[in-house]
C-alpha positions as CSV (number, residue, x, y, z in Angstrom):
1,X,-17.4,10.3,7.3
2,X,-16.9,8.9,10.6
3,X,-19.1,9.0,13.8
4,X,-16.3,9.2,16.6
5,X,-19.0,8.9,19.5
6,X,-18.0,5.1,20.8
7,X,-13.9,5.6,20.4
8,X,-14.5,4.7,24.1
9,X,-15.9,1.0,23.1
10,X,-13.3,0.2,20.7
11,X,-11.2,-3.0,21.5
12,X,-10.0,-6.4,20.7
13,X,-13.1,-9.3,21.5
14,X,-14.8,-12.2,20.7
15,X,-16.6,-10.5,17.8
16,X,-13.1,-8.7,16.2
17,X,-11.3,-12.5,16.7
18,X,-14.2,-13.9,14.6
19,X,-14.2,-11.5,11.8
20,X,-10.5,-11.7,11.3
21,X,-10.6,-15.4,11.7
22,X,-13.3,-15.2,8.6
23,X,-11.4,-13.0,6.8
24,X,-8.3,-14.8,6.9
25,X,-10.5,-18.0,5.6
26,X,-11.8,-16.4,2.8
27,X,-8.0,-14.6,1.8
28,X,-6.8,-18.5,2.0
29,X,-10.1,-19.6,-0.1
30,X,-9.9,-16.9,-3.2
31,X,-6.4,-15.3,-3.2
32,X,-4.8,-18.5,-4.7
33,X,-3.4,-18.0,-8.3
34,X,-3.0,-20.4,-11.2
35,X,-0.3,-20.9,-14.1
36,X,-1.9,-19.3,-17.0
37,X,-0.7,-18.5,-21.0
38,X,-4.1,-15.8,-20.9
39,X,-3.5,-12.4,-20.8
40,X,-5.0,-8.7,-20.4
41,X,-8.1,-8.4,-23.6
42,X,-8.7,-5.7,-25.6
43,X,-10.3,-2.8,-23.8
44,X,-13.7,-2.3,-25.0
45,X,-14.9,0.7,-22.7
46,X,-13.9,4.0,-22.1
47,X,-13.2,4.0,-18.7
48,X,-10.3,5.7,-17.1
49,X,-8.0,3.1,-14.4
50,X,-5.5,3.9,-12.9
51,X,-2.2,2.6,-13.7
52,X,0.8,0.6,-10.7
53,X,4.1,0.8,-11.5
54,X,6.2,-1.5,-9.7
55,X,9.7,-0.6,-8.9
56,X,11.4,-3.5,-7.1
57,X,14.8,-2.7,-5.9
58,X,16.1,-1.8,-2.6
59,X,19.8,-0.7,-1.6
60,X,19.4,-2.8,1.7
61,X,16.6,-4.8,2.5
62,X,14.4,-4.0,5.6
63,X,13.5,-7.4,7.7
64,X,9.4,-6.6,8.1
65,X,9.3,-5.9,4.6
66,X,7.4,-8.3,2.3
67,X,6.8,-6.7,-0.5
68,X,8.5,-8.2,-3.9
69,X,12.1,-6.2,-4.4
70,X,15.6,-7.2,-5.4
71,X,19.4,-5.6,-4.0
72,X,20.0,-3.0,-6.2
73,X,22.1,-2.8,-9.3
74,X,22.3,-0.2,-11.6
75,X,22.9,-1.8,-14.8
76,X,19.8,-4.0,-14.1
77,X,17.7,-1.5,-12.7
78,X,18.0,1.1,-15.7
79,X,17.4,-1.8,-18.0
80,X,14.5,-2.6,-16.0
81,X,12.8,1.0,-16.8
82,X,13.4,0.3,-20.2
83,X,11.6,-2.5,-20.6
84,X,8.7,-0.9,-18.3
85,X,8.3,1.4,-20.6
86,X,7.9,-1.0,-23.4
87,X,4.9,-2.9,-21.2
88,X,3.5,0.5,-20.9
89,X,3.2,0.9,-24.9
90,X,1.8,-2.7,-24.7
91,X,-1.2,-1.5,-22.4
92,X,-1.5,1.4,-24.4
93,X,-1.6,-0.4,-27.8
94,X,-4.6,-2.4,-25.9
95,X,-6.8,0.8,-25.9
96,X,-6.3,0.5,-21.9
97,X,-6.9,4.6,-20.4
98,X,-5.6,6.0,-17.2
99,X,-5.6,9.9,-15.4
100,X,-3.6,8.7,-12.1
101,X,-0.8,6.5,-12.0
102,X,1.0,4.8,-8.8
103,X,4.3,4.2,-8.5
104,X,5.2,1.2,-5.7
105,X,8.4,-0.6,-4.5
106,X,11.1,-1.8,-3.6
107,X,12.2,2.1,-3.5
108,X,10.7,3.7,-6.7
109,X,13.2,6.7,-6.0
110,X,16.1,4.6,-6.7
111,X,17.0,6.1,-10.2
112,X,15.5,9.4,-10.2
113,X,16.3,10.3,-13.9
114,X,14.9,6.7,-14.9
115,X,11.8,7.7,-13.0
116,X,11.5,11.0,-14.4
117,X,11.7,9.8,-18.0
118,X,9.1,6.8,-17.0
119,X,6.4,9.9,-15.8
120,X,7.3,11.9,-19.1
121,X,6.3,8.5,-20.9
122,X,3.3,7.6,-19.4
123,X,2.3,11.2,-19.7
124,X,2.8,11.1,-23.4
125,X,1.0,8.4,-23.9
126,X,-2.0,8.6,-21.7
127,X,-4.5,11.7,-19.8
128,X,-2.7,11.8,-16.6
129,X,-4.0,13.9,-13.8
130,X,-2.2,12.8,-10.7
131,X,1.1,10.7,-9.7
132,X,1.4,9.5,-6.3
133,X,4.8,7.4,-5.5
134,X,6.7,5.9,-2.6
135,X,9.7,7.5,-1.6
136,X,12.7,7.3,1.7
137,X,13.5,10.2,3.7
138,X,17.0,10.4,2.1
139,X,15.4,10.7,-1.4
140,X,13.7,13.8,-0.9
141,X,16.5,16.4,-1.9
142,X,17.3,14.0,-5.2
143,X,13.7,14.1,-5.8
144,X,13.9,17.8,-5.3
145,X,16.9,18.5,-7.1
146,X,15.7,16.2,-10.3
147,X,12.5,18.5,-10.3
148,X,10.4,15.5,-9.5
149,X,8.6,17.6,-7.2
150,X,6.9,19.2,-10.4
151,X,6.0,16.0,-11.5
152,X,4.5,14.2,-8.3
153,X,1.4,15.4,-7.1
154,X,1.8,13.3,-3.6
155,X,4.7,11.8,-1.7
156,X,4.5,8.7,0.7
157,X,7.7,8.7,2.8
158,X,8.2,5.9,4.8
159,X,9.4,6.9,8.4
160,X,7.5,4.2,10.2
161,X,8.2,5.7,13.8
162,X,10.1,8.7,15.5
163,X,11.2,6.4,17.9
164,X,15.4,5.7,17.3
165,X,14.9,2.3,19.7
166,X,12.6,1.4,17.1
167,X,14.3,2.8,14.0
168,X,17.2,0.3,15.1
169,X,15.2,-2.5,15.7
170,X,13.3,-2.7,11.9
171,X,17.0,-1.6,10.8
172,X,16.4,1.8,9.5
173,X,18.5,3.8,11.9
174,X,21.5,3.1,10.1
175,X,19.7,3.4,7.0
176,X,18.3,6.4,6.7
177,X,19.3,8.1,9.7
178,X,17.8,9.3,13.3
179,X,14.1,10.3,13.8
180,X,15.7,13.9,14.2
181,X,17.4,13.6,10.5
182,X,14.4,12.1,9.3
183,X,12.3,15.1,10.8
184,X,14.1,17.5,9.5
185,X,14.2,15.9,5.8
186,X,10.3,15.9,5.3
187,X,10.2,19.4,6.9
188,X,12.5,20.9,4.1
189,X,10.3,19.1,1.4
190,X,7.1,19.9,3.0
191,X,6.8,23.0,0.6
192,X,7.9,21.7,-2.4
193,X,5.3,18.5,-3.1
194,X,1.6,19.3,-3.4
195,X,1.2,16.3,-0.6
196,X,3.5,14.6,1.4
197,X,2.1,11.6,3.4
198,X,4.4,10.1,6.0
199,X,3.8,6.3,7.1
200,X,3.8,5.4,10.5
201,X,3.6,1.9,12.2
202,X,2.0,1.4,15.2
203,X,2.1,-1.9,18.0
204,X,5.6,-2.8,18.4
205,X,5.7,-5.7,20.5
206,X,7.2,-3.3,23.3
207,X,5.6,-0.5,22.2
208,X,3.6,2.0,24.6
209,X,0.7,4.1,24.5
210,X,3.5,7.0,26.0
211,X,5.7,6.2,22.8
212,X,3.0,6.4,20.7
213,X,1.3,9.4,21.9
214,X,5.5,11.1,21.6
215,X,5.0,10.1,17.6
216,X,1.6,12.0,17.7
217,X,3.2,14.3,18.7
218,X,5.4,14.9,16.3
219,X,3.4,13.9,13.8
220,X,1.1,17.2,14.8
221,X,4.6,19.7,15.5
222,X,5.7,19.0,11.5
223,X,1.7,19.1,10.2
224,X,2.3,16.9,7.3
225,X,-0.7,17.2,4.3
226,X,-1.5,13.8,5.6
227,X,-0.1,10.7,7.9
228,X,-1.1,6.9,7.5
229,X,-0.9,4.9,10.2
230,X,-0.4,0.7,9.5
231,X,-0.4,-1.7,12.8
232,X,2.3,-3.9,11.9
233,X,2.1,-6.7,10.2
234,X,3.7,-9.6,10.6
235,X,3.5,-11.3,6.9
236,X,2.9,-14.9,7.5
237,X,6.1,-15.8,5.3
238,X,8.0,-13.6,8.2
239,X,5.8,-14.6,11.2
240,X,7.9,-16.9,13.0
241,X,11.7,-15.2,12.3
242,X,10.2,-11.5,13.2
243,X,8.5,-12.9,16.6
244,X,11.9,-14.5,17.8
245,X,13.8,-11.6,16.9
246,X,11.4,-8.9,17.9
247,X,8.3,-10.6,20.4
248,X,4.9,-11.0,20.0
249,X,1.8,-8.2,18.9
250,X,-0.8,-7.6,21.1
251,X,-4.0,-7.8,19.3
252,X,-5.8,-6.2,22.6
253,X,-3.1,-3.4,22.5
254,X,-3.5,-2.6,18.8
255,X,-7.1,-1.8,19.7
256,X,-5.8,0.6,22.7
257,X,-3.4,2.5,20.4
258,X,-5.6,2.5,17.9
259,X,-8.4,4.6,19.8
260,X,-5.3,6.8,20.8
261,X,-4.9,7.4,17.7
262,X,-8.5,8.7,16.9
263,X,-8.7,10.6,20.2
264,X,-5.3,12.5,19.3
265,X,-5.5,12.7,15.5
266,X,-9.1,13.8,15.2
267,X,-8.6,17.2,16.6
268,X,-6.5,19.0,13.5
269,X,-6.8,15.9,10.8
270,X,-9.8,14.9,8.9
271,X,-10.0,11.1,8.4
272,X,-9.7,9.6,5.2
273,X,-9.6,5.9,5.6
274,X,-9.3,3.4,8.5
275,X,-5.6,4.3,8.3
276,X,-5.1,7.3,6.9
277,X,-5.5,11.3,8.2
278,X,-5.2,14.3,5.9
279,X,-4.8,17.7,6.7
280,X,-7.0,19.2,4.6
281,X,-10.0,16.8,3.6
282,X,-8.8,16.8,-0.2
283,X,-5.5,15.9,-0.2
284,X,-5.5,13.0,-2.3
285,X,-4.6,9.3,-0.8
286,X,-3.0,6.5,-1.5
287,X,-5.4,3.3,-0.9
288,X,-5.8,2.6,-4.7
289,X,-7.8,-0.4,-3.9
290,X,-10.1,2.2,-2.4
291,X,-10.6,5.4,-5.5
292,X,-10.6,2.1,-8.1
293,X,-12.6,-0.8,-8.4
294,X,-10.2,-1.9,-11.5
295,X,-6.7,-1.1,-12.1
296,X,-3.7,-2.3,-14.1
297,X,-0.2,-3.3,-12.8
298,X,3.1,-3.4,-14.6
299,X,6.3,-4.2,-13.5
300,X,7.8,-7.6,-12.2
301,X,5.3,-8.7,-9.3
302,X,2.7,-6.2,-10.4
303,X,-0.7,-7.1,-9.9
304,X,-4.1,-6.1,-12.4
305,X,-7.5,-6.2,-11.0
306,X,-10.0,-6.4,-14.1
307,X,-13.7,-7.5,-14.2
308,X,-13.6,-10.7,-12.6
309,X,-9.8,-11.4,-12.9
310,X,-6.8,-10.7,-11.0
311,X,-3.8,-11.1,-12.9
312,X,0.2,-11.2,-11.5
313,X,3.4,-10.6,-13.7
314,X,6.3,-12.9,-13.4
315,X,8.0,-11.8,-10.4
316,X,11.5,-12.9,-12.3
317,X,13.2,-10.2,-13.9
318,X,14.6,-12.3,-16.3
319,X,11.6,-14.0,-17.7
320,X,10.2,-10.3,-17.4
321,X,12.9,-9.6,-20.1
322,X,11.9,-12.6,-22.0
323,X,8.0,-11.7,-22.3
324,X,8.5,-7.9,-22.8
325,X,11.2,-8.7,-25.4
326,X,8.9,-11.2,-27.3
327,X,6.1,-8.5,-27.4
328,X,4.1,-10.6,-24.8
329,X,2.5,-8.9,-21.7
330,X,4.3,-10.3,-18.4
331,X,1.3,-12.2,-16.9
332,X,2.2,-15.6,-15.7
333,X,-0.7,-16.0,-13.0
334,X,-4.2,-15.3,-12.8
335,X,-7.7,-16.5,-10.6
336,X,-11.4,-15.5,-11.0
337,X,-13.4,-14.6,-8.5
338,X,-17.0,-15.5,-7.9
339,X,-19.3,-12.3,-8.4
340,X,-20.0,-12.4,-4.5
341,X,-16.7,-12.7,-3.6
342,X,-16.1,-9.1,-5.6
343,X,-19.3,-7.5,-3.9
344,X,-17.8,-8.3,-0.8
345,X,-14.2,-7.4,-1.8
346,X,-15.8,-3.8,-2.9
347,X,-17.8,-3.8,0.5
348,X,-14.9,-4.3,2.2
349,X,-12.4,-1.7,1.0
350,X,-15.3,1.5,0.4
351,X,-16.1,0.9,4.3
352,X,-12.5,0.9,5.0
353,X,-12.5,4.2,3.3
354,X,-15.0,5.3,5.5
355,X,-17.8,5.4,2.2
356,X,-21.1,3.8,1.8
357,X,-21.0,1.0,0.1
358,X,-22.2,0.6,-3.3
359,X,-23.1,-3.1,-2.9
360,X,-26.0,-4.2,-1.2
361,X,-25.3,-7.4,1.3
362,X,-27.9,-7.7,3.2
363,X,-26.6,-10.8,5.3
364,X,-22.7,-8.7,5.4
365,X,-24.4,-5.3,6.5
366,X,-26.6,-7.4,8.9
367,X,-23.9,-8.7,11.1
368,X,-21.6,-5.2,10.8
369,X,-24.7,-3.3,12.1
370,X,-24.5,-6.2,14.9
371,X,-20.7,-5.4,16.1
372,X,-21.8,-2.0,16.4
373,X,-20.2,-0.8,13.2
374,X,-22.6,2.3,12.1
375,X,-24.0,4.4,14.2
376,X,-26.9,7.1,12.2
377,X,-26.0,5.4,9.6
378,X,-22.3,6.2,9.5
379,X,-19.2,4.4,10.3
380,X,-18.4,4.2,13.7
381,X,-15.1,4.5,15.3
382,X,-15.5,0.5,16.0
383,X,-16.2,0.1,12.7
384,X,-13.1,1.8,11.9
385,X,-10.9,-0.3,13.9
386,X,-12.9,-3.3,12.5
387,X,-12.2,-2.3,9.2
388,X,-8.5,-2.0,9.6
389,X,-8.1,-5.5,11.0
390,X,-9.8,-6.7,8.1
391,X,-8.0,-4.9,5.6
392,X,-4.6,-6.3,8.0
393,X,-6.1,-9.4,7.2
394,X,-6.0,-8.8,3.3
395,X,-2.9,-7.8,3.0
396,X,-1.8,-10.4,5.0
397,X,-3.2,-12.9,2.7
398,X,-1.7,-10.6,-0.5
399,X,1.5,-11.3,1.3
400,X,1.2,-15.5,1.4
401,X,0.5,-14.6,-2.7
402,X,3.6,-12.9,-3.1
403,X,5.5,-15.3,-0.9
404,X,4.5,-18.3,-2.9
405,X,5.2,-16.3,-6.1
406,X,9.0,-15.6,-5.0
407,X,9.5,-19.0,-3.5
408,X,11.1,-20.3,-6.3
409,X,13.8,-17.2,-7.3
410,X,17.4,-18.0,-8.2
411,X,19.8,-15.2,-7.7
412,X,20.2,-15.0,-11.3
413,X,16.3,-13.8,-11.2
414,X,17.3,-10.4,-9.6
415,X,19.5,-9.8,-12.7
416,X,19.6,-8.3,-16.0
């Protein structure tokens, strides 16, 4: 839960530079991964993970977007599902369990058949109890039509803003359509999918708190089960080309529109995380990092979180083909983490969910209760904000990881 009674203290200062300035340091310090021939063990416990899917193609690519993805081709892209499936049986055949499974992208609606087949596999094969997956507002009658809607128990659509200025400028307007179209898409859907989450990104560089509040807005006419809200981020591998084309982000101003956000969301949503708002206080999210403490990734550029280890698949689809063909899991990269380093990791992401934390830090929890983070023993709406520039911080450095992993693709690596 989350106490809301200082929203009117929340902003950008000497204390919120210094913690993302630390967090940044340790991203840099532990998210570096090494060449390695290791891969996944045996499982030896019972324990039920939950399972990424990675889906990386993209009819056009969107400029902000750093997540690792290839222009679609069909005969590649069905080929790719194949050979996911085969990895699948691999983690299987290692005694691996999992009841929820998440599919990620690229656009993981891009063959809906293919995807269709993929959840009727994984069902097979493991206890699966919910299915969460990305999706585009143009999807959503395919999805519908291909009776995905029985098989995905919650929808993430990205619409990002109901803004058309801004829908041009991140190149989406031509894409997939005006905010009107866009509306109007998720409405019809709304009754078909158990949950439907729409994203939103907040702090243009231009970006006012009247724009905004006009997104709220409509954000609260169409009631979706839930709506996550992401400041944007600027991946460092994009930094420099984004803020020539599109200007700088105000790190004072994400603190003012985030506090609008809380003062306007807070009356009909429930808050889930830092950045996300359900409907109803059940609806199922979609911060993995936050339900799991260990998961499994497969897919080209998946990444696996186990024990102390966090593994990355080739992000080449044709070595992918190589490994998977050869019976060998996809895992090319791999680091360890100090046992610290994972309390705090754990810390981190059950206070961005708004949970107490299982770990005990005394020195962490000591300088939180010091930025005025808790109040009755709660998290604050400071701590809030704090946690969502830390978490902007993490994904940041996830982003330098999957930079340095692409940074060496031919064309041909795209291919099948």
């Amino acid at each position: 839960m989350i106490n809301y009674k200082n929203i009117s203290q929340i902003k950008w200062n000497v204390q919120t530079t210094i913690a993302s300035k630390i967090m940044n340091v340790v991203t840099d310090t532990y998210l570096k991964l090494y060449p390695t021939s290791n891969t996944l063990d045996v499982c030896k416990d019972a324990d039920k993970r939950l399972l990424y899917i990675h889906i990386p193609f993209c009819a056009s690519l969107c400029p902000y977007c750093s997540f690792h993805k290839f222009l679609f081709d069909e005969t590649t892209a069905i080929k790719y599902f194949e050979l996911l499936r085969c990895e699948m049986k691999m983690v299987y055949d290692l005694g691996y369990k999992f009841d929820s499974i998440y599919f990620g992208g690229g656009t993981t609606t891009i063959l809906p058949k293919e995807l269709s087949k993929t959840i009727d596999y994984a069902k097979s094969l493991f206890d699966i109890k919910e299915i969460s997956c990305e999706s585009t507002p143009m999807a959503l009658e395919s999805l519908i039509s291909h009776d995905l809607h029985t098989k995905i128990d919650r929808l993430s659509v990205g619409i990002q803003t109901f803004n058309d200025e801004y829908l041009k400028q991140i190149q989406r307007y031509k894409k997939f359509g005006s905010a009107k179209e866009q509306y109007e898409k998720v409405k019809n859907a709304l009754g078909f999918f158990k949950t439907i989450n729409i994203d939103i990104i907040y702090n243009y560089p231009n970006q006012s708190e009247e724009e905004l509040s006009n997104d709220i807005k409509t954000i609260l006419e169409l009631k979706p089960n839930q709506v996550t809200f992401y400041p944007l981020m600027y991946s460092p591998a994009l930094k420099k080309t984004l803020t020539k084309q599109w200007g700088e982000t105000s790190n004072e101003k994400e603190a003012k529109l985030y506090k609008l956000i809380l003062e306007k969301m807070k009356t009909e949503y429930t808050q889930r995380s830092s950045w996300a708002w359900s409907l109803q206080s059940k609806d199922i999210i979609d911060e993995y990092v936050i339900e799991r403490a260990e998961y499994i990734g497969i897919g080209s550029g998946a990444f696996s979180f186990v024990g102390d280890k966090l593994y990355a698949n080739t992000f080449s689809l044709s070595v992918y083909e190589d490994m998977i063909t050869k019976g060998k899991l996809p895992i090319t990269h791999q680091t360890t983490f100090p046992k610290r380093a994972i309390k705090q990791y754990r810390m981190m992401v059950e206070l961005f969910g708004l949970r107490k934390p299982h770990e005990q830090l005394y020195f962490e929890e000591l300088l939180l209760k010091f930025y005025g983070a808790f109040d009755q023993n709660e998290v604050s709406a400071k701590g809030a904000f704090l946690f969502s520039v830390l978490m902007k911080e993490f994904y940041n450095g996830m982003d330098n990881v999957r930079a340095t992993m692409r940074s060496k693709l031919q064309e041909s690596d795209g291919l099948l």
